[in-house]
C-alpha positions in Angstrom: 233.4 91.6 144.3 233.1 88.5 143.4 229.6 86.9 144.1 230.5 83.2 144.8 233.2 84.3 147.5 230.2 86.6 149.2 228.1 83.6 149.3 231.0 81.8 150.9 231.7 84.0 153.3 227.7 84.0 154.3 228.0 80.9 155.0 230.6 80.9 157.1 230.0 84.6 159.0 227.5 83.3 161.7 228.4 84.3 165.4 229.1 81.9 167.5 232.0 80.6 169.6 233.9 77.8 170.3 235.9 76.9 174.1 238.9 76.7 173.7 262.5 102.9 169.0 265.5 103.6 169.8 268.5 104.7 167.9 271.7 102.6 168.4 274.7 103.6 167.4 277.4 100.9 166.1 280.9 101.4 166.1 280.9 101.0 162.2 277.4 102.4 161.4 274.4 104.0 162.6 271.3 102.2 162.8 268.1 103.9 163.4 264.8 101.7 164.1 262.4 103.6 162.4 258.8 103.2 163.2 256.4 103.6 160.3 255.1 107.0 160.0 247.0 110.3 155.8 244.1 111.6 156.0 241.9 109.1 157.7 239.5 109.5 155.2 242.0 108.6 152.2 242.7 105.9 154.2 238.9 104.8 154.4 238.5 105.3 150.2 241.1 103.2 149.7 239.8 99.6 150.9 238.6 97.3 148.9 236.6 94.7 149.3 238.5 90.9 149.5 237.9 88.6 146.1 237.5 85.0 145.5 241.2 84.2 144.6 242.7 85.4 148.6 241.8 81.7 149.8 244.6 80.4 147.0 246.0 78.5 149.8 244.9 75.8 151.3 241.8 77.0 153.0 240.5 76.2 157.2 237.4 77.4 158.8 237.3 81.3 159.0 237.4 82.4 163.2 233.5 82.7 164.3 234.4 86.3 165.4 235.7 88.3 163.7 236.0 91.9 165.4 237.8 95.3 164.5 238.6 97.5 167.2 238.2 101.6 166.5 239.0 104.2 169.4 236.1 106.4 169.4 236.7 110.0 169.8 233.7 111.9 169.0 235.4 115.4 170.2 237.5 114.7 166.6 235.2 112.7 164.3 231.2 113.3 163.6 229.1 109.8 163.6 229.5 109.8 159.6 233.2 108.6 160.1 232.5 105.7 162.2 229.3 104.7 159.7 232.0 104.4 156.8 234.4 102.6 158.8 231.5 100.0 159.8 230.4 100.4 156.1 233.8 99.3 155.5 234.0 96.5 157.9 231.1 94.9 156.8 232.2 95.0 153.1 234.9 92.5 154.5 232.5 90.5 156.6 233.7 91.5 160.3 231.0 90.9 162.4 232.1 92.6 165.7 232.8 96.0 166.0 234.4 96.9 169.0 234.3 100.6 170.4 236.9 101.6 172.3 235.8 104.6 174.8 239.4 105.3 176.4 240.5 106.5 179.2 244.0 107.3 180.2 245.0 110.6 178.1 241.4 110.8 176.7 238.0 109.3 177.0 235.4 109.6 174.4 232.9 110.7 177.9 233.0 111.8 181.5 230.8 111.3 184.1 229.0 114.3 185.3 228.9 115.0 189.2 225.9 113.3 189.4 227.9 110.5 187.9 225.5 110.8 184.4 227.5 109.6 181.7 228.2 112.6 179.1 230.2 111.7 175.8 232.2 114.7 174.1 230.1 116.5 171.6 227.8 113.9 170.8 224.4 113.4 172.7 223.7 110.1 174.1 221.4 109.3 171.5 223.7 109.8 168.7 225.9 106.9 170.2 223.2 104.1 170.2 222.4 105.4 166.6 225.5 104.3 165.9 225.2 101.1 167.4 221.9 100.6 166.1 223.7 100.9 162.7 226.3 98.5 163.3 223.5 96.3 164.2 221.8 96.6 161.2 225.3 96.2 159.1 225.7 92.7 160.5 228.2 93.7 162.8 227.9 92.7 166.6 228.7 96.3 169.1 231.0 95.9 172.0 232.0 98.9 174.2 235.4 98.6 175.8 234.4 100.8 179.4 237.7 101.1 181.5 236.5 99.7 185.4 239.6 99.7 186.9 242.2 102.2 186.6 243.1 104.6 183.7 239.9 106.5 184.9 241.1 109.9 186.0 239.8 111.9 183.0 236.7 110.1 183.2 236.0 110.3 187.2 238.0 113.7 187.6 235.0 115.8 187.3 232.6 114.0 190.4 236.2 113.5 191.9 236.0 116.8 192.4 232.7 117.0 195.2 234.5 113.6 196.2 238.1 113.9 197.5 239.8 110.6 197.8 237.4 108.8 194.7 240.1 108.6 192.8 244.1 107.4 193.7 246.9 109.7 192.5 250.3 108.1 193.5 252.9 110.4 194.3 255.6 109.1 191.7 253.4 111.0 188.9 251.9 108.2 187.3 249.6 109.9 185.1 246.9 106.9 185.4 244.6 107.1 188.1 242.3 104.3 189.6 239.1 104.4 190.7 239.3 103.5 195.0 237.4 101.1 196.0 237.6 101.8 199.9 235.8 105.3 199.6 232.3 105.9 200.4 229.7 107.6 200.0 227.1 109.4 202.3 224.7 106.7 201.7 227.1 103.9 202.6 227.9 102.9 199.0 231.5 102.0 198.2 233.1 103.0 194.4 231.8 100.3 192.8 228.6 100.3 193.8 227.9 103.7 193.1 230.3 104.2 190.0 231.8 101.8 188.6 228.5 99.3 188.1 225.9 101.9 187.5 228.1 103.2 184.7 228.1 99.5 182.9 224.3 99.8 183.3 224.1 103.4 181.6 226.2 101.9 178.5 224.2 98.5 178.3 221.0 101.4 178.0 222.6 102.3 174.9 221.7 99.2 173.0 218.1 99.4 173.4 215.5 97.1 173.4 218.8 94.1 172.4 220.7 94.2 175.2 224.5 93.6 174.3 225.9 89.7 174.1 229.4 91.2 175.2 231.3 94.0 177.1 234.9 94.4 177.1 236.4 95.0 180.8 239.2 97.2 179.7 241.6 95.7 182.7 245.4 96.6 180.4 248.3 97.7 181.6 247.0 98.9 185.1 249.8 100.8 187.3 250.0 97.9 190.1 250.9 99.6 192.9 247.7 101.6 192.7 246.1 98.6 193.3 248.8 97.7 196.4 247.8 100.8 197.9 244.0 100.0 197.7 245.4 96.4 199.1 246.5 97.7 202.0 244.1 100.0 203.1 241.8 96.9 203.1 243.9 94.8 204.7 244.5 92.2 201.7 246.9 91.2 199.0 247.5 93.0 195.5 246.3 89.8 193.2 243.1 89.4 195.7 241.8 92.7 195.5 242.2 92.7 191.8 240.6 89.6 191.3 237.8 91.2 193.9 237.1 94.2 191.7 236.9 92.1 188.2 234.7 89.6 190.2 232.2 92.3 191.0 232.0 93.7 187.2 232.1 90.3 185.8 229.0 88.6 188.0 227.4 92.2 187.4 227.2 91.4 184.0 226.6 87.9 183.8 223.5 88.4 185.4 222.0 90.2 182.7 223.2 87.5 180.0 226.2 89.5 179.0 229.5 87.7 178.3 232.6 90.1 180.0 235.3 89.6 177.8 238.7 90.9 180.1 242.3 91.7 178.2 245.0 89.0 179.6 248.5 91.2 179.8 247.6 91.8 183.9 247.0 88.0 184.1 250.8 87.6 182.5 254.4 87.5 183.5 258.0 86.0 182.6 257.3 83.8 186.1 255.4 81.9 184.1 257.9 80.2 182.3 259.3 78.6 185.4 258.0 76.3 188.5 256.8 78.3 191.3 254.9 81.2 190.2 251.9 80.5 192.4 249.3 80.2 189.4 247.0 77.2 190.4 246.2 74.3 187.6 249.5 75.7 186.0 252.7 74.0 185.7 255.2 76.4 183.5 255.8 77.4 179.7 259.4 78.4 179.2 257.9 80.3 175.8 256.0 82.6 177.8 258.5 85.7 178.9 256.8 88.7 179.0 253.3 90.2 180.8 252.0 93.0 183.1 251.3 91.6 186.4 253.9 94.2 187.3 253.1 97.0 185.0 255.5 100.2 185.8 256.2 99.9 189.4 259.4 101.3 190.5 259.8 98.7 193.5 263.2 96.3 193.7 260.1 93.5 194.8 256.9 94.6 192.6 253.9 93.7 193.5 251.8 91.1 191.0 248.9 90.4 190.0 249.6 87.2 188.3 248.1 85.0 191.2 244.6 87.4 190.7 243.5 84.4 188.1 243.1 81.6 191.0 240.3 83.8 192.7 238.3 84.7 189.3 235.2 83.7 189.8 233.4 81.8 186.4 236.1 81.8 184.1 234.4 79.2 181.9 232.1 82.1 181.1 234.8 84.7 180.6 236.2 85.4 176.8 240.1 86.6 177.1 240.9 89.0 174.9 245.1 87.6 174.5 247.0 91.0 172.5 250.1 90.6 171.3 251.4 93.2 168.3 254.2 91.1 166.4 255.2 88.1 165.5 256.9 86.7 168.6 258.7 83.4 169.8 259.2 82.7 165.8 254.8 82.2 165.3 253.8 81.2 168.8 251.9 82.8 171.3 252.1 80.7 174.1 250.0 82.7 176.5 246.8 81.3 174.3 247.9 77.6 175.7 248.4 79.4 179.3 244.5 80.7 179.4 243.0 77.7 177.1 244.6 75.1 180.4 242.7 78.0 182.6 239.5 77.1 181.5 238.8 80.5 180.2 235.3 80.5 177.6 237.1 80.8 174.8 240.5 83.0 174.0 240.3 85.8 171.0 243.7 86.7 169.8 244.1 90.7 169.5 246.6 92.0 167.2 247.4 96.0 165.7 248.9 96.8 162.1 252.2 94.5 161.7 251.4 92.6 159.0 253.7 89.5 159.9 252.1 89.6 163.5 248.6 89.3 162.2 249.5 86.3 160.0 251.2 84.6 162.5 248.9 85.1 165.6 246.1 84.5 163.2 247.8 81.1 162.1 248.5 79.7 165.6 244.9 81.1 166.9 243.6 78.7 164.5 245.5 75.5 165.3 244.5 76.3 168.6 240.9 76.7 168.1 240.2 79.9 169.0 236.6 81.4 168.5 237.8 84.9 167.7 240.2 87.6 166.3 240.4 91.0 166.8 241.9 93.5 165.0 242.8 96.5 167.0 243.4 99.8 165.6 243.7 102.3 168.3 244.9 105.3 167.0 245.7 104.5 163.8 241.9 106.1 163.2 242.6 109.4 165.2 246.3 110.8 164.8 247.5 112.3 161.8 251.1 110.3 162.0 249.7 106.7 161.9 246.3 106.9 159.8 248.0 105.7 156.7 248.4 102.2 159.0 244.5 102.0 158.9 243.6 100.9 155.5 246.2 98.0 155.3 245.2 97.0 158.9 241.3 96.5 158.0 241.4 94.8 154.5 244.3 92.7 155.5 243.1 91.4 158.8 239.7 90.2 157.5 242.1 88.2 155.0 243.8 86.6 157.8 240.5 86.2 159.9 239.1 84.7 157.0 242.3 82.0 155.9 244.8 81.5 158.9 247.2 80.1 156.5 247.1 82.9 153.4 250.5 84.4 152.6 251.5 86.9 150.9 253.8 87.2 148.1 257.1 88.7 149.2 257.8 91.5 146.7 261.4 92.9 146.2 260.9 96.4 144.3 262.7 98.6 143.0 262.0 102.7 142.9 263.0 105.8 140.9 261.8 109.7 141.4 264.2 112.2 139.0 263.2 115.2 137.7 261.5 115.2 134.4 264.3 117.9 133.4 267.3 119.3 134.3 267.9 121.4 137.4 270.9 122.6 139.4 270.2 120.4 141.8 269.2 116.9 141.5 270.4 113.5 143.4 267.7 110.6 142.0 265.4 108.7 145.4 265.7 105.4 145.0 264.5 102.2 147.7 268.7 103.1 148.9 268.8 107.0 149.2 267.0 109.7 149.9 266.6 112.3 147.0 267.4 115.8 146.5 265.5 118.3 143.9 265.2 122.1 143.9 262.1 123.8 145.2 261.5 125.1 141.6 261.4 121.6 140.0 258.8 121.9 138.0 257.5 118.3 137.5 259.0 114.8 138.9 258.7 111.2 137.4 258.1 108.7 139.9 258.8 104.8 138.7 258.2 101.6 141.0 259.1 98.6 138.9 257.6 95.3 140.4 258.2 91.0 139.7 256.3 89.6 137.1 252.7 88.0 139.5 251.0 91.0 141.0 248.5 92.6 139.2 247.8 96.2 141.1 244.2 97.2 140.9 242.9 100.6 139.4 243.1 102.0 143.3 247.5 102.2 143.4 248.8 105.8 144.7 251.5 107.6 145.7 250.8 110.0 148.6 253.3 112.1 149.5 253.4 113.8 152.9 255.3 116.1 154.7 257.4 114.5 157.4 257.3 118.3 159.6 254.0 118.6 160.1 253.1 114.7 158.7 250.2 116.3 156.5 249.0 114.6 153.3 250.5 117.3 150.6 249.8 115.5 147.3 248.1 111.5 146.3 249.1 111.1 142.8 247.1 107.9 140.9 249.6 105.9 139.3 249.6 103.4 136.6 250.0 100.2 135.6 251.9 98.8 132.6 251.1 95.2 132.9 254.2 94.6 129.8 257.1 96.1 131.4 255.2 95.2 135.3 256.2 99.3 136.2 253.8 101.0 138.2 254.3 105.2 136.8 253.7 108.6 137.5 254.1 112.3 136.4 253.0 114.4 139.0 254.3 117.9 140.4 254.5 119.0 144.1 252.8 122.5 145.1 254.5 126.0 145.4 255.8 126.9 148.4 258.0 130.0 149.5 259.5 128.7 152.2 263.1 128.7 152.0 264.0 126.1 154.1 264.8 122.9 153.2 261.6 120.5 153.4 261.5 116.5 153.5 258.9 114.2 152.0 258.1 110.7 152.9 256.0 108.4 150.4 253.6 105.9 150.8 253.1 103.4 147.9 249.6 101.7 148.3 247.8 99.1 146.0 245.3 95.9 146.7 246.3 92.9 144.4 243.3 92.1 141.9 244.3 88.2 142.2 243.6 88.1 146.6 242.4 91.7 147.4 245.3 91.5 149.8 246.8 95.4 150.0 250.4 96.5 149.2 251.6 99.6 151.6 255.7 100.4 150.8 256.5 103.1 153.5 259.4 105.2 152.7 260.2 108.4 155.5 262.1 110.6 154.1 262.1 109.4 150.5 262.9 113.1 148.9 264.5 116.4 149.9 263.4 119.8 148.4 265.9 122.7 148.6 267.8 125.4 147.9 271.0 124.7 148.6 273.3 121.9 147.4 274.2 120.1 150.4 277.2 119.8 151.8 279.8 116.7 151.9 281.1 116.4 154.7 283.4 113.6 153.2 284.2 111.7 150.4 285.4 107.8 150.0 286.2 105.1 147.4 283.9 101.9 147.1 284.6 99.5 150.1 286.5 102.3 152.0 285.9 103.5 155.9 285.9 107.5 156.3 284.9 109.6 159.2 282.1 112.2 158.7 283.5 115.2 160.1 280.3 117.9 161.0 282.8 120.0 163.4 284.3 121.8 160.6 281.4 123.1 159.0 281.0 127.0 158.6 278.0 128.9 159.7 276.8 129.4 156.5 277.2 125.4 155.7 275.2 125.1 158.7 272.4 127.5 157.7 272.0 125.2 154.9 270.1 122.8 157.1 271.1 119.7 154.9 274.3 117.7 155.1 275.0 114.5 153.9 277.1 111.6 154.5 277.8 109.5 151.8 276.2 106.1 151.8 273.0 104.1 151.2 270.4 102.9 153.5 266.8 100.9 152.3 265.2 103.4 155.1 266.1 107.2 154.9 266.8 108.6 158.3 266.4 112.2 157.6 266.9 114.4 160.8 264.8 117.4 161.4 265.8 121.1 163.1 265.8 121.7 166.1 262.8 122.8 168.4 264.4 124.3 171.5 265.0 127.7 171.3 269.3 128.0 171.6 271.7 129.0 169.2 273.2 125.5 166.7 275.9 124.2 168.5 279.2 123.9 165.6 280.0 120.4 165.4 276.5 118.7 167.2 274.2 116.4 165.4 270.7 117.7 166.1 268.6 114.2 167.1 265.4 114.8 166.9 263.5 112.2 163.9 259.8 111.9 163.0 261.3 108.9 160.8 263.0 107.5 164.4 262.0 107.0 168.2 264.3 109.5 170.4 264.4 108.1 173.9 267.1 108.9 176.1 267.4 110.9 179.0 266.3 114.6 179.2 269.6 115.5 181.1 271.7 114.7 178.3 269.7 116.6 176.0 270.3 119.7 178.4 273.5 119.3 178.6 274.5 118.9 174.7 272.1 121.8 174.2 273.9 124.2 176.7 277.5 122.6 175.7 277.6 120.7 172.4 278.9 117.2 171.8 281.6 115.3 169.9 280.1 113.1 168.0 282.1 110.5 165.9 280.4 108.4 163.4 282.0 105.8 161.1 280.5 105.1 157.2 281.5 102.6 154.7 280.8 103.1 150.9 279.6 99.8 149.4 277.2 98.4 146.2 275.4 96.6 148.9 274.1 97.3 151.6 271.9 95.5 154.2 269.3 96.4 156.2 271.6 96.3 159.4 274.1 98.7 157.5 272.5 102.2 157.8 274.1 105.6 156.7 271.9 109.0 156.9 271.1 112.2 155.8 271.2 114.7 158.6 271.0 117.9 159.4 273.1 120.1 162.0 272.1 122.2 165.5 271.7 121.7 168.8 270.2 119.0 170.2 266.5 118.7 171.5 
């Protein structure tokens, strides 16, 4: 690294703050909105540290805080994963390091019956340790505790020897909050005997140094849980939610902590017109989305967008604003909305899309924001998304660091053949997915990249199985800087499966001129098999044809590979099905682990039971656009 852009960012790290997917089908193609889908630890080897050359641009002031977010799940990972990862953050000068314990489908602790806070697997001790390290790496701790709602798994245990703790509703919400009407034998409400004492058992963690900060975990809170509360204590929805943050926010503040409280519950589309009730607030026709109505089923929701006129000490409250993409073309509107509330100080909060973190970074700045936060949630934890990681960490601190750094778009261009000749064998390329035979015995893989980036020594290829989404090869490549072609040999391991099996490919690299790192997702990028697969039509350049699946025999079925002609920058490549009923002739089997599936579970029933006519429209052509999607399927019943 280089030393004069450490001493740089020394100087500039102190910790302070200032105020402030669903498919769609067209009638002329079918478009899939694929969602980016290796080992965590791969992930972790693969950062690098940022160099002197990422501030090219014109430089600003680096955001005072500058925090990563990590779900902790010690039931999955033992405290030497979360050392790296703050090993790792601290290598690229964060200086917050933000725990997340959870809560709705899993908490990293429970409380005992005896309300004693127990985390999964790892004694008590083991978790200061860890903050005590973070400490010592120059990195500020933060627990995110969940105090109101999405507390069933950690309540459900003393819920138990307490019926009526907790609030079910009966639509089958999942969630469950915390009531604050029960009482105990001694006279204590919820709060007072649960909710509080447990911010005091995590604050013990810390030690001697008690904690500057504690994040309230208030997000996307099932509102009507907090109606129901509302009414059995005879007030509204947005008082009794501003009533319970009150409590846990003065609670805090009295032992010098600074509650910082995520803003989506304070949010809604009425606040882009007059009327909406918030005091001090006229309207912002940018702002158009928010939770104050999170997932209730009524025709007049309840809101809790009115809660923020009876917070108490907002001018010592940090808002934690999360948005995940770039929205309203670079603004983020809801920053002005909480600055003009007289908030402390708003932190921007953003997850792995690249262009979202630039852009909420850039407008965070303008608007003098003390901090960013990188959230990663469970990019560190599930098998599917843990490629997302790397890229997330390095890059964020770039943007933390320099609002206004950009990266260079890159336009490349991609090859895997067969290094000889086989009886089967259709080239992958950036446009199509390829097909080899299982006994290939070794592949060539070629990227060819613009004249300006220079990849560092760290560039791979992993390969990974898009079934089961395990890592199944990382091939090193190399780097011709003559002909700018990044280059491979590599062969994939034996298997005796007979089925046909799909790859997707992960091209990774950090630039040795800004340390900022490359990450080319391709799902589905290769096909091994057996079988040739089967046509199911043919057409000239520039021509319409119908793909016709219904005449298929059984044995073209068995196959498990069809293809449509076409070309498409994103492979959609279709999996088998999972229920157990016999292929339906002539159905297209939907289910995609390079595609979100969401429609309703009756019409899978009933296209499993009865099968489907299913007419899809293609068109041949030299260029295609990313709107302009053919695919590579495969045939059965539905699921």
């Amino acid at each position: 690294m280089n030393q004069s852009y450490l001493t740089h960012l020394a100087n500039n790290s102190q910790l302070h703050h200032t105020k402030a997917r669903q498919p769609k089908l067209s009638a002329n193609c079918l478009r899939w909105v694929t969602p980016l889908s290796v080992s965590l630890l791969v992930a972790i080897i693969s950062l690098l540290s940022l160099e002197n050359k990422a501030l090219a641009v014109e430089q600003v002031k680096p955001f005072a805080v500058r925090a990563v977010h990590v779900t902790f799940r010690p039931r999955l990972h033992k405290p030497a994963t979360y050392r790296t990862i703050i090993d790792q953050a601290s290598k690229l000068k964060y200086n917050t390091f933000i725990l997340n314990t959870g809560g709705v489908h899993a908490s990293s602790y429970t409380l005992s019956k005896e309300g004693k806070i127990r985390f999964n697997r790892w004694p008590n001790q083991q978790v200061a340790e860890l903050f005590a390290y973070a400490r010592k790496a120059g990195l500020e701790p933060i627990f995110e505790v969940k105090v109101i709602g999405k507390q069933d798994v950690i309540i459900n245990e003393m819920a138990k020897t307490h019926p009526g703790l907790l609030i079910p509703l009966e639509k089958g919400i999942k969630r469950k909050m915390l009531n604050p009407a029960y009482r105990f034998s001694d006279g204590k409400d919820a709060y007072d005997a649960v909710a509080l004492p447990m911010l005091d058992q995590m604050i013990a963690l810390y030690g001697d140094t008690p904690p500057r900060y504690m994040l309230l975990g208030i997000d996307e809170i099932p509102v009507e849980f907090i109606d129901e509360c509302a009414k059995a204590l005879n007030t509204t929805t947005p008082k009794l939610f501003a009533q319970l943050i009150n409590r846990c926010t003065e609670h805090l503040l009295a032992k010098g902590i600074t509650p910082i409280l995520w803003g989506d519950m304070f949010l809604s589309e009425a606040l882009s017109k007059p009327g909406h009730g918030v005091l001090g607030f006229d309207h912002d026709p940018r702002i158009t989305s928010g939770h104050a109505t999170f997932i209730s089923q009524k025709k007049n929701p309840p809101s809790t967008l009115t809660a923020v006129n009876d917070l108490k000490n907002r001018d010592k409250i940090i808002i934690g604003d999360w948005h995940y993409g770039d929205i309203n073309q670079g603004e983020y509107p809801s920053v002005d909305y909480f600055q003009t509330l007289g908030f402390k100080d708003v932190w921007g909060a953003t997850w792995y899309d690249d262009k979202g973190i630039r852009a909420f970074a850039h407008y965070a700045a303008k608007r003098n924001c003390g901090g960013m936060i990188a959230t990663s949630w469970h990019t560190t934890i599930s098998p599917s998304v843990r490629h997302l990681f790397a890229p997330l960490l390095n890059n964020s601190s770039i943007y933390f660091h320099n609002p206004n750094f950009k990266p260079t778009e890159l336009d490349l261009t991609y090859r895997m053949t067969p290094t000889s000749q086989t009886n089967i064998a259709t080239a992958a390329t950036e446009k199509r997915s390829g097909i080899f035979q299982f006994t290939t015995p070794q592949f060539s893989y070629k990227v060819q990249l613009p004249a300006g980036p220079k990849p560092n020594t760290d560039t791979v290829l992993i390969i990974r199985s898009e079934q089961t989404h395990k890592v199944v090869k990382t091939v090193p490549l190399a780097f011709d800087p003559t002909s700018h072609q990044l280059t491979a040999p590599f062969s994939m391991p034996k298997t005796a499966t007979t089925a046909t099996q799909c790859y997707g490919t992960i091209l990774q690299w950090t630039d040795q001129q800004n340390g900022y790192m490359v990450q080319k997702i391709h799902p589905a990028f290769f096909n091994l098999t057996q079988h040739q697969p089967v046509h199911t039509a043919t057409a000239k350049n520039n021509e319409w044809f119908s793909a016709d699946f219904s005449a298929l025999t059984a044995e073209q079925l068995s196959r498990g590979l069809i293809y449509a002609a076409g070309q498409i920058p994103q492979i959609l490549n279709i999996e088998p099905p999972v229920i157990k009923v016999p292929p339906v002739n002539g159905a297209l089997n939907c289910r995609a682990t390079s595609a979100w599936v969401k429609n309703p579970g009756t019409l899978w029933q009933q296209i499993a039971t009865q099968g489907m006519q299913l007419d899809i429209t293609f068109k041949v052509t030299d260029s295609f656009e990313k709107k302009d999607h053919c695919a590579l399927v495969t045939l059965g019943s539905y699921s």
